[in-house]
C-alpha positions in Angstrom: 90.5 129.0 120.1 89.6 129.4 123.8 89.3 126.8 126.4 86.4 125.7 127.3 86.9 125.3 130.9 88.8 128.5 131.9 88.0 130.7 128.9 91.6 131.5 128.4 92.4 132.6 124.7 95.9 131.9 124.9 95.9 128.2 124.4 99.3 127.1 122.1 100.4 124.5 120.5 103.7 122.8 122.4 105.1 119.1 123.5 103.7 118.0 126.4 104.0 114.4 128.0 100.4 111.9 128.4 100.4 109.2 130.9 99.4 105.7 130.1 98.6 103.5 132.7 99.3 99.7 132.0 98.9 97.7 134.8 100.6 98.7 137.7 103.0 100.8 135.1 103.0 104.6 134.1 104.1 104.8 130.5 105.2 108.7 129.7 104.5 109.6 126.0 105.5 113.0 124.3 103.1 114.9 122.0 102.2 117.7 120.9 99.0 119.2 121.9 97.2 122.6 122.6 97.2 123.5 125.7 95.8 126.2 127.9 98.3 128.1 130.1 96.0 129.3 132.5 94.8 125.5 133.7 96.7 122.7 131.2 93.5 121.7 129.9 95.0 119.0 126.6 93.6 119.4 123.0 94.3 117.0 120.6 93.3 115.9 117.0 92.6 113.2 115.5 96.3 112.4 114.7 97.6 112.6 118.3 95.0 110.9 119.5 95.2 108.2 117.0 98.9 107.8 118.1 97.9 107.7 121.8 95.8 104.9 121.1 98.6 102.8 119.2 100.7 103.5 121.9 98.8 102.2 124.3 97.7 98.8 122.3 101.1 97.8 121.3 102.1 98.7 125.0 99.5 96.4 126.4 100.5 93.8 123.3 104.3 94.1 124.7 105.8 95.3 121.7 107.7 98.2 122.6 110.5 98.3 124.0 110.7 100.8 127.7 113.3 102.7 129.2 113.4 102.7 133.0 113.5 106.2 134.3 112.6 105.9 137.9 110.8 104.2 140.8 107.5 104.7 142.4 107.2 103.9 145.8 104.0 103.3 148.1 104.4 102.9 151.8 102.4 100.5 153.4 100.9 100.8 156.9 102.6 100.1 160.3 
């Protein structure tokens, strides 16, 4: 398969992390996906997508549970 933005042919398949926004909250999910060395352009099927997707309605239903990892800061103006 090549990308269809670069062209690249060496697109493979390995775990890479999506971002879900909920709120004012950044969600980090692991999954596996193609993607293209040359400019991290994400493939997914069906499946992965699929699981995105629950993800991200029993995130915004509050049924799973989060583990803090950090903080994100804004500044704000003086």
């Amino acid at each position: 398969m090549k990308c269809v933005i670069c062209k690249s042919g060496d697109i493979a398949e390995r775990m890479t992390e999506e971002e879900i926004r909920v709120g004012s909250n950044i969600v980090f999910v692991s999954v596996k996906a193609l993607v293209c060395p040359e400019c991290g352009e994400k493939y997914y099927n069906r499946a992965q997508m699929k699981r995105l997707e629950d993800m991200e309605r029993l995130l915004r239903q509050k049924k799973i549970s989060l583990e803090k990892i950090g903080d994100i800061l804004k500044s704000v103006a003086v």
